[in-house]
C-alpha positions as CSV (number, residue, x, y, z in Angstrom):
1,X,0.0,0.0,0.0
2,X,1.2,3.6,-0.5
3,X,1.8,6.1,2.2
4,X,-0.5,8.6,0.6
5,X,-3.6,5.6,0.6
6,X,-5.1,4.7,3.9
7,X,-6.5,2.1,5.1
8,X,-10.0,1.2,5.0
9,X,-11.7,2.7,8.2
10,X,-13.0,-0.8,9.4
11,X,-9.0,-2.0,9.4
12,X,-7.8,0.4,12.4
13,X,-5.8,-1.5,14.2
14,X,-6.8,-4.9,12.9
15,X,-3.5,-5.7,12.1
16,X,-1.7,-4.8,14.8
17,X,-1.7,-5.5,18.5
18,X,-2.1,-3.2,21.2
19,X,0.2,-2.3,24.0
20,X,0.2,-4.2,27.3
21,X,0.1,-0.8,29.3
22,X,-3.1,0.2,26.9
23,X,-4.7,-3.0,28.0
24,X,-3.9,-3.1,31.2
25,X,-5.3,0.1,32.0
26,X,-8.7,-1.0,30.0
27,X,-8.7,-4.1,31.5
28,X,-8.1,-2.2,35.3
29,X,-10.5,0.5,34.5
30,X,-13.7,-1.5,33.1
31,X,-12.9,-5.6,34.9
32,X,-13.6,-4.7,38.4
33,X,-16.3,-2.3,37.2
34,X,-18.2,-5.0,35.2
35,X,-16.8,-7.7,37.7
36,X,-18.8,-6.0,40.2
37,X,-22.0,-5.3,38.7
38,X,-22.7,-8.6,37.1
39,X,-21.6,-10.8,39.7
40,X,-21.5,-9.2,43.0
41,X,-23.5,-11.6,45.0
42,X,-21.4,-14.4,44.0
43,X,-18.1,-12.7,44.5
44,X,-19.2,-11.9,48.3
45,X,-19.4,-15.8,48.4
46,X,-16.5,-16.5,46.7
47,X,-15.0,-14.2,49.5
48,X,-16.7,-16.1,52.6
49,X,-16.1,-19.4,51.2
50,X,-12.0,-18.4,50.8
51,X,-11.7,-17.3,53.9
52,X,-13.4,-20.1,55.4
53,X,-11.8,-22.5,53.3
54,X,-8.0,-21.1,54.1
55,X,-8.7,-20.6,57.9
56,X,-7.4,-17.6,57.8
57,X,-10.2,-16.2,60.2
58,X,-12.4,-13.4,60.1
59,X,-10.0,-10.3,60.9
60,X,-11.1,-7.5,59.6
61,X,-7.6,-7.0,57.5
62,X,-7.7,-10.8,56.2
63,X,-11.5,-10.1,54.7
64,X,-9.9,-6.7,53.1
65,X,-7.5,-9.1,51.5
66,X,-9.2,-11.6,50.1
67,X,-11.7,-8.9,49.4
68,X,-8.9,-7.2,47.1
69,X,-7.8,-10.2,45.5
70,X,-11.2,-11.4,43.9
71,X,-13.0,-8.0,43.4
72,X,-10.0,-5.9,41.8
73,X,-7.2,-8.6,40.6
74,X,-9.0,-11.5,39.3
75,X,-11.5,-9.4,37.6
76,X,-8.0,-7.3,35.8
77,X,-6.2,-10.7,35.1
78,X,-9.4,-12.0,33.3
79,X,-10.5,-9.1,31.6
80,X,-7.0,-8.6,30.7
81,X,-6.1,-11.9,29.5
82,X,-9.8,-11.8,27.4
83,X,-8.4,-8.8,25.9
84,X,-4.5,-9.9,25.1
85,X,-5.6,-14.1,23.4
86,X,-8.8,-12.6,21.7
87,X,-9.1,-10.5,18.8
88,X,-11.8,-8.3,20.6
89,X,-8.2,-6.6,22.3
90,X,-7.4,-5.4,18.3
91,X,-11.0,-4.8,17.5
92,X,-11.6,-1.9,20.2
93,X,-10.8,1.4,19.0
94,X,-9.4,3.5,21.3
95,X,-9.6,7.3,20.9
96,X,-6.9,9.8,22.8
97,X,-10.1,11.0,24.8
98,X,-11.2,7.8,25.9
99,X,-7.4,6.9,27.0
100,X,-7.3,10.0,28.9
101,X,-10.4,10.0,30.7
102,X,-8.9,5.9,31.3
103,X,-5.8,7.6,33.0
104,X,-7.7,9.6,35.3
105,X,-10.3,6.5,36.3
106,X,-7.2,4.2,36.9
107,X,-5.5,6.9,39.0
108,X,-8.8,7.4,41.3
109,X,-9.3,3.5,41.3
110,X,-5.4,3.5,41.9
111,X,-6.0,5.8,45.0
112,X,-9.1,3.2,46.2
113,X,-6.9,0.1,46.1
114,X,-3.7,1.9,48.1
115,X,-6.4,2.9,50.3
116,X,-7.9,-0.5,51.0
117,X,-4.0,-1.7,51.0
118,X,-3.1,0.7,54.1
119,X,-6.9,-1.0,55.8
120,X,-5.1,-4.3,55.2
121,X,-1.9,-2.9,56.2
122,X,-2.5,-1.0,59.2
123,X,-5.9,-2.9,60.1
124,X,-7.2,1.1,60.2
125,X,-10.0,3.1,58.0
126,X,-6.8,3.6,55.8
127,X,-4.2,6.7,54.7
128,X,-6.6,8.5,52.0
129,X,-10.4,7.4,53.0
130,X,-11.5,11.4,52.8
131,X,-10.2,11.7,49.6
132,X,-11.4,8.4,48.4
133,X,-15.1,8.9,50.0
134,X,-15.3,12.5,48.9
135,X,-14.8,13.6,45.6
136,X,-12.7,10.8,44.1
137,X,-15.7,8.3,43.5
138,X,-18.3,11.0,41.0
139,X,-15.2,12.3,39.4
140,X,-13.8,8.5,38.2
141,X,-17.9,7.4,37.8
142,X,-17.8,10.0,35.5
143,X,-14.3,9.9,33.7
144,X,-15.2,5.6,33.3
145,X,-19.1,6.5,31.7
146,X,-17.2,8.8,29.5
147,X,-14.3,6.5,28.2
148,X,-16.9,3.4,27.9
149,X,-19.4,5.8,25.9
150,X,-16.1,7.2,23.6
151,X,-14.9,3.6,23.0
152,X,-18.2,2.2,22.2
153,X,-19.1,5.0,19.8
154,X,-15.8,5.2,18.4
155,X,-15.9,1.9,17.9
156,X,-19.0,1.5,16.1
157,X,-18.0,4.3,14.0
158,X,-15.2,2.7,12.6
159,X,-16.8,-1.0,12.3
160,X,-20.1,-0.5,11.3
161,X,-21.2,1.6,8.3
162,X,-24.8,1.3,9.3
163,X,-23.6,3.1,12.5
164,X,-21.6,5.5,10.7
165,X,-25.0,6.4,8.0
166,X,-27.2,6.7,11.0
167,X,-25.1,8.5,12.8
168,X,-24.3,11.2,9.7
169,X,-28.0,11.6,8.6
170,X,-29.0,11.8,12.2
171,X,-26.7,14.5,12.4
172,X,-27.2,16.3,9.8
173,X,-31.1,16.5,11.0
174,X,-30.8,17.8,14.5
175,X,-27.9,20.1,13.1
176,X,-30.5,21.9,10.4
177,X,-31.4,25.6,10.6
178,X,-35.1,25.6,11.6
């Protein structure tokens, strides 16, 4: 192909991987997220049944811990391995403005997680738990709405023309002078 041609807009990235850092912070940003909202119930059991099963006994830093490890990493390691062996890793089309508003999720999420560390830690209510309680939790809700609406939009745009039609003649109809 010549440098002046492009490629078709439904190739982006099909040829080529992405980074591990890119979906490592997809996978941190959205797995726990998704983790949590379809199967909450049967990660709290997942949670008693460890603890019970390993003895380890039901301080309040030992649930925090085993708390950590199936709500935030398994959810990562899954969602990231899903996205690193599949091709739905290439097929996502990430935007600048989605990474961003990714960057900022992860940091707040970041902030959460050393937060329930220093619980585990220090068997306290942690170092940062104004921060994390006040503002932290609307502004990453926000920031991961945001990057999930950009990447599913921008994704569409580039892989379905039917998207990309409706999208331009719907458009150009609420965009019409009156």
């Amino acid at each position: 192909m010549h440098e002046s041609e492009s490629p078709p807009s439904n190739q982006i990235g099909a040829a080529r991987q992405r980074p591990l850092w890119m979906l490592a912070l997809l996978a941190f940003g959205l797995g726990p997220l998704l983790f949590r909202l379809l199967f909450d119930s049967q990660l709290a059991a997942a949670s008693t049944w460890l603890v019970a099963a390993l003895d380890i006994g039901f301080h309040r830093s030992d649930i925090h811990l085993t708390r950590l490890l199936l709500r935030v990493a398994l959810p990562t390691l899954l969602v990231l391995a899903l996205l690193r062996f599949t091709p739905l890793g290439r097929w996502i089309v990430m935007t600048p403005a989605a990474l961003a508003l990714l960057l900022i999720e992860n940091a707040f999420f970041g902030l959460y997680v050393f937060n329930q560390v220093s619980v585990y830690v220090l068997n306290d209510d942690g170092l940062l738990r104004q921060l994390v309680k006040g503002p932290a939790q609307p502004i990453a809700l926000v920031c991961v709405s945001g990057a999930t609406l950009l990447l599913l939009c921008a994704t569409a745009w580039h892989r379905s023309s039917a998207f990309k039609r409706w999208l331009t003649s719907s458009g150009q109809s609420w965009l019409r002078p009156l």
